[in-house]
Every structure is written in structure tokens, then in C-alpha cells.
C-alpha positions in Angstrom: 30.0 6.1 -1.4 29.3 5.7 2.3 26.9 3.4 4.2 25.1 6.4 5.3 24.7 7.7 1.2 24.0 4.3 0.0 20.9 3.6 2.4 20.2 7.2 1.5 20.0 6.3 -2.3 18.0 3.0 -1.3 15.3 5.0 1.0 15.1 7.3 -2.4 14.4 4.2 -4.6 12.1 3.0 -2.4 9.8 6.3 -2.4 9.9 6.7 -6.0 9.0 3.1 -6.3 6.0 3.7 -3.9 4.9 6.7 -6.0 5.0 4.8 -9.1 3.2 1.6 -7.6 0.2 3.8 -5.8 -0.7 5.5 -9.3 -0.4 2.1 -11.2 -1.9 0.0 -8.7 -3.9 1.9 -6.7 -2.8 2.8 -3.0 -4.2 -1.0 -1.3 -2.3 -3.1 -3.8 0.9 -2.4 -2.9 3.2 -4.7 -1.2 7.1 -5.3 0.3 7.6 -7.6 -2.4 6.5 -5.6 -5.4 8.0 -2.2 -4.0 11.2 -4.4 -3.2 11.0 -5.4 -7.0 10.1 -2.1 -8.5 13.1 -0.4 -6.4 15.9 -3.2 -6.9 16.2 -3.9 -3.6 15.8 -7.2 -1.0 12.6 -7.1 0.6 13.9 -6.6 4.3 15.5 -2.8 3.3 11.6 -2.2 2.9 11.0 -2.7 6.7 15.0 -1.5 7.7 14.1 2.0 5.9 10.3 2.7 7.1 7.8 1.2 9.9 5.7 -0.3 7.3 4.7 -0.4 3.6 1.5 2.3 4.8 4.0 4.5 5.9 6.4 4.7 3.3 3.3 5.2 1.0 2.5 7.9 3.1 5.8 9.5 2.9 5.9 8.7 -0.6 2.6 10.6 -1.0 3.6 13.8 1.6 6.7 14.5 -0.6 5.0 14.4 -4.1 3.0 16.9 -2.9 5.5 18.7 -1.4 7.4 18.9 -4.6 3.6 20.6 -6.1 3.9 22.3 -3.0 7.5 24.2 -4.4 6.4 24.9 -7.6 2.9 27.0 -6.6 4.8 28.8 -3.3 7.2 31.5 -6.1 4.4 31.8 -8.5 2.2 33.0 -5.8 4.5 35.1 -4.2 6.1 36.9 -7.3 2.6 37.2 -9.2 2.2 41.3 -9.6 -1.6 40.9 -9.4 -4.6 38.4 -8.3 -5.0 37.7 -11.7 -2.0 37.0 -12.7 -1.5 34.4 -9.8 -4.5 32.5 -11.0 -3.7 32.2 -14.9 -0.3 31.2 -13.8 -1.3 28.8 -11.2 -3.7 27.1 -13.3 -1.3 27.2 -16.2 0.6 24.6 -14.1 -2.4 22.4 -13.9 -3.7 22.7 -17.5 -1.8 20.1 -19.0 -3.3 17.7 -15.7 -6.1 15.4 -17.8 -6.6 13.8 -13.9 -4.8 10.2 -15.4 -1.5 11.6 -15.2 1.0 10.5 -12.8 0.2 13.0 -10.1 -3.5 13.4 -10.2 -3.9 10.1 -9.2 -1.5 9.7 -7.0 -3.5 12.7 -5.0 -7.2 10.8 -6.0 -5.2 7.9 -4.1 -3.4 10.0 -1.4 -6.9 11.4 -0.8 -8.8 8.2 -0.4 -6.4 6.7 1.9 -6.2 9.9 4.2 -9.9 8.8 5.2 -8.1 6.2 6.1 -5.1 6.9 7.9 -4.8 9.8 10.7 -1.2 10.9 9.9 -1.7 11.4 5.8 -5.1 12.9 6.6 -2.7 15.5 9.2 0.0 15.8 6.4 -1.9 16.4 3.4 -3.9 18.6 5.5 -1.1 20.6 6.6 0.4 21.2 3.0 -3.4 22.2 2.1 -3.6 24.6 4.6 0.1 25.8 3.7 -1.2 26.0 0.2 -4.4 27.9 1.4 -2.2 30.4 3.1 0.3 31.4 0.5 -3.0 32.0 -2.0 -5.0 33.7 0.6 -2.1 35.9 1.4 -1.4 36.6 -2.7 -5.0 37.6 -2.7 -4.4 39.6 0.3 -1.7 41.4 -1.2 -3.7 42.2 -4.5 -6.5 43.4 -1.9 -9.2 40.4 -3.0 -12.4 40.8 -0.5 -12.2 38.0 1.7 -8.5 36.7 0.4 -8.5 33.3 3.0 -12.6 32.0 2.0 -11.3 32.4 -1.6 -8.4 30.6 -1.5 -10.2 27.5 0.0 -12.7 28.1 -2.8 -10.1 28.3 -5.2 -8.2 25.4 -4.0 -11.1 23.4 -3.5 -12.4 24.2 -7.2 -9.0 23.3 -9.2 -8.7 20.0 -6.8 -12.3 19.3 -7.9 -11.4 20.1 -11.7 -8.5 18.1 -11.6 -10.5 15.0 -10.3 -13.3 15.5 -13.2 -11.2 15.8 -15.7 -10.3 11.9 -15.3 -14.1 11.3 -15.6 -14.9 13.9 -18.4 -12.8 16.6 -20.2 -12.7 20.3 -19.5 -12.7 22.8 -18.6 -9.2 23.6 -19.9 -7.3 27.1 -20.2 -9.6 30.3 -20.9 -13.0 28.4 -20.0 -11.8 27.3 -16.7 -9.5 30.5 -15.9 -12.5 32.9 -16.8 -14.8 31.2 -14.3 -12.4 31.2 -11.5 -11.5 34.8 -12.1 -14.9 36.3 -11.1 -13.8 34.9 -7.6 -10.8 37.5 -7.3 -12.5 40.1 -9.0 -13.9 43.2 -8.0 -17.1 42.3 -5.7 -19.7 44.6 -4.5 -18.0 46.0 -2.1 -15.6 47.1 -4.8 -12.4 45.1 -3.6 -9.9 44.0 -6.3 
């Protein structure tokens, strides 16, 4: 293995690490020692590899939701109708109780964008690249207003997903049935 590979693998550790930290302890708790821990590695590769703990938590952050990111972009763009976008889409959520790995490490990523400029920009950006790849799915399947309902619809399973850690539901036909009327025919008779 090279020099270049190995510092590879270690900058790899160190943003799982991060990932794992943020949703255990909560974005503000963690530090160069602990992620050094966590990731097997001397403290000083923390500060070699990134800036600063904030911004390989950011990082950390940007490319789990990337990785989300991946996942949605082929459903969306291979769904053969509105409809079938949305039941899949959420199907990928359902499972999410909002304590599991990745809803809190967005509740966290979320709070500490209000916080920091450059995650508020990133997460920001994969939003609105989210927002567009629905709004154009909509688009396609000729839903009235295809970009207001896909921030809607964003919005809404964002909002689910950060209930359910507070109280359960909705969950699979309850939830998908309410979000449906949104790219349902409307009065002006748009599907």
C-alpha cells in the first residue's frame, strides 16, 4: 500500500468515526482525542487530514447525505409515474423510527448548519439537488406545480422523520396516502 492509499484509508476512518461520534454524542461533544480513539489513529492525523474537528464533522455530515443523496436520484428518475416515485421514495424512509443512525445524524447536521455557514451551504445544496430531481419526476408525470411540491414533499418527510423520534407514525399506507393527494390530480386537472 502506498503513502498516498494509506492516508487515504486513515482520512476514511476518520469520517466514519466522525459519523458515528455525532449520532452517539451529539455534534458539540466531539473531540481530536475521541475521534483519534474511535478511528485508531494518533491524534495529530486528525489535524494533518482536515482544518479542524468542525470541519471534518462537516464533511463527515455532507457525505452521509450524499450517500441518501445516491440512493433517492435512480428511484426518482426510473419511477414510471408520480405515484410510484413517492411509495418508493418513502419506502426508503419507512424503516427510519428518527433514532437510527442517520436521522440523527441529519437532526445534528441540521442544528449545527445554524451554526456553521459552509454545512448550512452544503446541506443546502444537496436539498436543492434533492428538490430538483423530485420536482423534475413530478414534472415528468405532469404534477401541477412539480418544483412547490417537491419542497413540500421534502419538507414533509424531513418533518416525519424528525417526529417519529418524538412519537410514532405515520408509517407506510397512512403516511403515503396523505402525501399522495399532493401529486394527484388538482383542480386544474393536472396529474
Amino acid at each position: 500500500m502506498t503513502a498516498a492509499q494509506r492516508g487515504q484509508e486513515v482520512r476514511q476512518r476518520l469520517l466514519r468515526a466522525a459519523a458515528e461520534l455525532i449520532v452517539e454524542r451529539g455534534w458539540t461533544a466531539v473531540t481530536t482525542r475521541v475521534l483519534a480513539q474511535r478511528a485508531g489513529v494518533a491524534p495529530g492525523l486528525v489535524h494533518y487530514h482536515f482544518t479542524s474537528v468542525q470541519a471534518l464533522l462537516v464533511e463527515a455530515a455532507v457525505e452521509v447525505a450524499r450517500s441518501v443523496a445516491a440512493q433517492t436520484a435512480p428511484v426518482l428518475a426510473g419511477a414510471d409515474s408520480a405515484d410510484e416515485a413517492l411509495t418508493t421514495l418513502l419506502g426508503m424512509f419507512d424503516t427510519a423510527d428518527g433514532t437510527d443512525p442517520t436521522s440523527v445524524l441529519f437532526v445534528e447536521a441540521y442544528l449545527a448548519a445554524t451554526r456553521d455557514e459552509r454545512l448550512r451551504q452544503a446541506l443546502g445544496e444537496m436539498l436543492g439537488q434533492f428538490r430538483r430531481q423530485l420536482a423534475d419526476c413530478l414534472a415528468t408525470h405532469a404534477v401541477a406545480d412539480p418544483d412547490a411540491t417537491a419542497a413540500v414533499l421534502a419538507a414533509a418527510i424531513d418533518g416525519v422523520l424528525l417526529h417519529r423520534a418524538l412519537a410514532a407514525g405515520p408509517h407506510g399506507g397512512a403516511l403515503a396516502a396523505v402525501l399522495r393527494r399532493l401529486v394527484t390530480a388538482g383542480p386544474e386537472g393536472a396529474r
